[in-house]
N, C-alpha and C positions, 0 to 999 in steps of 0.2 A: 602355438603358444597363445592364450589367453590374453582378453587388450585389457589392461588395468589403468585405471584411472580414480582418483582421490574423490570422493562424495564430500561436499562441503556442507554447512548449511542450507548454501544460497540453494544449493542442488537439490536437497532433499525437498524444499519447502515448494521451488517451480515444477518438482516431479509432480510432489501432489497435488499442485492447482491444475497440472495437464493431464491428470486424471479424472481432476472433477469435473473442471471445464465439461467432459464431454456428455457428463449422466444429466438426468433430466431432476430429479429428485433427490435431494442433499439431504442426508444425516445432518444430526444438531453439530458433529464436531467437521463437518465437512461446511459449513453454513459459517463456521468460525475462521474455517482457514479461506472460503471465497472471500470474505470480509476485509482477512488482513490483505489479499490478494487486489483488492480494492482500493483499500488507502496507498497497496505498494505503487499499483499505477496510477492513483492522481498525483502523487509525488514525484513519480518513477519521468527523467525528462525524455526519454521514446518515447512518453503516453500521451505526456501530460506538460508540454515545454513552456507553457506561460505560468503553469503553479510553482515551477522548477524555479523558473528565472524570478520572480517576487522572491521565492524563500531565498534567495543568491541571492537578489539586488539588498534585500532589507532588512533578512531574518525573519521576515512575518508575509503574513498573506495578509493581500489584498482584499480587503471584506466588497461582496458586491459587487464584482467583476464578471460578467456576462460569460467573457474565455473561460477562467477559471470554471463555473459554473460549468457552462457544455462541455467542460477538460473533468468533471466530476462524475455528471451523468453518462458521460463514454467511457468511464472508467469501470463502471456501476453497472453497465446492461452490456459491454463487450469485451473492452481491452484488459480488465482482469483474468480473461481467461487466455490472455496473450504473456502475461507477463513469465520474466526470463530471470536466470540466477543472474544475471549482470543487471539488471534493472534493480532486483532485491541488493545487492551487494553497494549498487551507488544510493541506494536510499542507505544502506544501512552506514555509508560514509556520508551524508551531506549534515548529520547530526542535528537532527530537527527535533525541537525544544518541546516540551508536552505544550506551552502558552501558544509555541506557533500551530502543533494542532490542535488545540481547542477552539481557538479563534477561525480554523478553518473547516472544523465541525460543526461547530456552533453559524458560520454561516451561508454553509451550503449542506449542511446532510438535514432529513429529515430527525424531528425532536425525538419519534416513535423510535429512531436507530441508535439514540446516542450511546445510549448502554453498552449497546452490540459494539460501536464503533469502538467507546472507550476500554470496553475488554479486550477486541482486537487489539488494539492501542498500546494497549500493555504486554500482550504477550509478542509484539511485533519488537518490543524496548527490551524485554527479558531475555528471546529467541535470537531475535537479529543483530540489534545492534546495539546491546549491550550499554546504550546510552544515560550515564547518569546527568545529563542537562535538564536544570530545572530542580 
């Protein structure tokens, strides 16, 4: 007998970052989903536990925060290629406002990314977590 199990969201979207993770050369729509795989783990608290605890303690990131900061650049060169449907699925319940990530685009991602980020951005609000905050 066949092992069946329910494909979620969360499931579809870390299959396909555990595929790209592993090629060397990203398609443009594969470059979009590394991306949102990126903002899921500076958010994500496995990745990323000092960005987690601001957005908890205050609602807003900490602008200027060294952790935060190396909690972004580890997010960006490795542990996006870590991230799990339970890391997408508690981002997609902590309800994080577009103001709290812009203010934490705006100060820790490169200016050249914003675009990218902010399209991520959106299809992360659309796909994942359906959040109308803000």
């Amino acid at each position: 007998m066949p092992f069946k199990h329910n494909l979620t969201k969360f499931n579809i979207l870390s299959d396909s970052v555990r595929k790209i993770a592993k090629k060397g050369k990203l398609t443009e729509n594969e470059k979009r989903i590394a991306t949102m795989a990126i903002i899921i783990a500076s958010f994500s608290s496995a990745h990323s536990w000092k960005t987690s605890k601001s957005i908890a303690a205050n609602r807003l990131i900490d602008i200027n925060n060294t952790g935060i900061k190396q909690e972004y650049e580890e997010a960006k060169s490795v542990k996006w290629k870590m991230v799990s449907s339970s890391d997408i699925k508690e981002m997609a319940n902590q309800g994080i406002c577009d103001n709290t990530f812009s203010r934490w685009m705006l100060s820790y991602v490169d200016k050249k990314e914003h675009g990218n980020y902010e399209e991520a951005w959106a299809r992360i609000k659309e796909r994942i977590t359906n959040s109308n905050c803000d």
